[in-house]
N, C-alpha and C positions, 0 to 999 in steps of 0.2 A: 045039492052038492056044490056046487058053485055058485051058489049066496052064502055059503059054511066055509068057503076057501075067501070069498072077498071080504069077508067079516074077520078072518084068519088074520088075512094080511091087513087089513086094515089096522087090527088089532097091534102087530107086530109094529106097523111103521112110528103110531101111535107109542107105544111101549120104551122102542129106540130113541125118539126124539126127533126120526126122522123127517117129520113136517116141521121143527123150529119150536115143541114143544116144549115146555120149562123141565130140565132132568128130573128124576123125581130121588126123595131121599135116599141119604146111601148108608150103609152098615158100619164103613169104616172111612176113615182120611183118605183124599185124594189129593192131589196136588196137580195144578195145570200153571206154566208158566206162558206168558204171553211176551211178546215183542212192543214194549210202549215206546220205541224210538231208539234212538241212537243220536249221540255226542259224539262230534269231532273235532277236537280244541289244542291248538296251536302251542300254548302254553299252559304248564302245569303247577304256577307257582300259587293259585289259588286253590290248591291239594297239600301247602305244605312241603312241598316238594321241589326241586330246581330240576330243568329240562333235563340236565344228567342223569338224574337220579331215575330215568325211568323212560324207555322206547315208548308206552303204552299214549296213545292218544287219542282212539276212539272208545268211546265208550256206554254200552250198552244198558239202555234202560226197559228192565224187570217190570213186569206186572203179576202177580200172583191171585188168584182161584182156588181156595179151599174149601172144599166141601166134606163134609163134617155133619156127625149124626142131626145135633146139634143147628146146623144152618151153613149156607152158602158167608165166606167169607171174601173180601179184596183186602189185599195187601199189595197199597202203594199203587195208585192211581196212573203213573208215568208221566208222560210229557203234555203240555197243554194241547188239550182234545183238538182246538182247532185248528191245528197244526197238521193233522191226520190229514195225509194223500197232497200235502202241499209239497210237496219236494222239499229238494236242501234250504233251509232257512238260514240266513247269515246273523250272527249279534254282533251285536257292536266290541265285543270283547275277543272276536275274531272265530270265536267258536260255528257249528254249522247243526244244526238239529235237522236232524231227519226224523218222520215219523208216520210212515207208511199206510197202517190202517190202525183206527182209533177201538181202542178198550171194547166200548162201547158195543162195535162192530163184530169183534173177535166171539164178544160174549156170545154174542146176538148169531153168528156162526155153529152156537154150541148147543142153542136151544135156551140160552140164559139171559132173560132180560135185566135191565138195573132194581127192577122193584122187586125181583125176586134175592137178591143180594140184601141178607139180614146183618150183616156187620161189617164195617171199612174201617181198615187202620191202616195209617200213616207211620212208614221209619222216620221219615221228617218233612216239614212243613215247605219244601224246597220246591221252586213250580217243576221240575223232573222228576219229581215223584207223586204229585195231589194236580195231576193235570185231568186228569177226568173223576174229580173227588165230586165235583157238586152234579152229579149226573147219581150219586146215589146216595140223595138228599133224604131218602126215605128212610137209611138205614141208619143203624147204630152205630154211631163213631166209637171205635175204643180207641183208650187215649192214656198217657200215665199223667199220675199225679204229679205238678213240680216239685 
C-alpha cells in the first residue's frame, strides 16, 4: 500500500512538472506572457512622437510562450539576457533598462528548457526584442520574406 501511494505521488509530481520537468504536449494553444524588462526613456522623439504628444515613458518589454499542438514557440526574445538581475542600467540616450530575471530563467521556472523551444520569432531585430534570441540557437527561426 504505500509503495502504491509513493509511486502515486511520484507519478503525479512527475505528470505536473513539478520537479522542472519539460511540459509535455498540449491539445490546444496556450499562451504564457513573461516580463523581459522594462524601458524608462526620457524622450520620445525616437517614437516619432514629441514629448507632448504622450505622458507614457516607461515601457514594458513582452516575451511570449506559445505552446501549440504543433511545438513550443518564443516570440520575441526581450531585452539583452545579460542584463538580467543587474538593476537599472543607464544609456547614453538617457534611457534606463531594467531587467529583473532573464527569459531563460522564467522558462526554466516552468519546466521549459531552451532546447525544448522548436520555433523563435522575432517582431524585429531591435536588441529589446532578440535579447535572449541566441540562447535558442537550436531552434527554427521563422522569419518573412523581404
Amino acid at each position: 500500500m504505500q509503495q502504491t501511494l509513493i509511486v502515486f505521488i511520484l507519478g503525479l509530481v512527475f505528470a505536473t512538472g513539478a520537479l522542472g520537468e519539460a511540459r509535455g504536449p498540449v491539445d490546444s494553444v496556450r499562451l504564457t506572457v513573461f516580463d523581459c524588462g522594462n524601458l524608462r526613456i526620457a524622450d520620445v522623439a525616437s517614437f516619432g512622437l514629441t514629448n507632448a504628444d504622450t505622458p507614457v515613458r516607461e515601457l514594458f518589454v513582452p516575451c511570449y510562450l506559445i505552446e501549440h499542438p504543433a511545438g513550443l514557440m518564443i516570440w520575441d526574445a526581450g531585452l539583452p539576457i545579460g542584463l538580467a538581475g543587474q538593476g537599472p542600467v543607464e544609456l547614453p540616450s538617457g534611457a534606463t533598462m531594467i531587467y529583473a530575471t532573464s527569459l531563460v530563467t522564467q522558462l526554466e521556472q516552468l519546466g521549459v528548457a531552451p532546447a525544448d523551444i522548436k520555433y523563435l520569432a522575432l517582431s524585429q531585430m531591435h536588441f529589446d526584442h532578440a535579447g535572449a534570441a541566441n540562447a535558442f540557437a537550436a531552434s527554427t527561426l521563422l522569419i518573412q520574406r523581404a
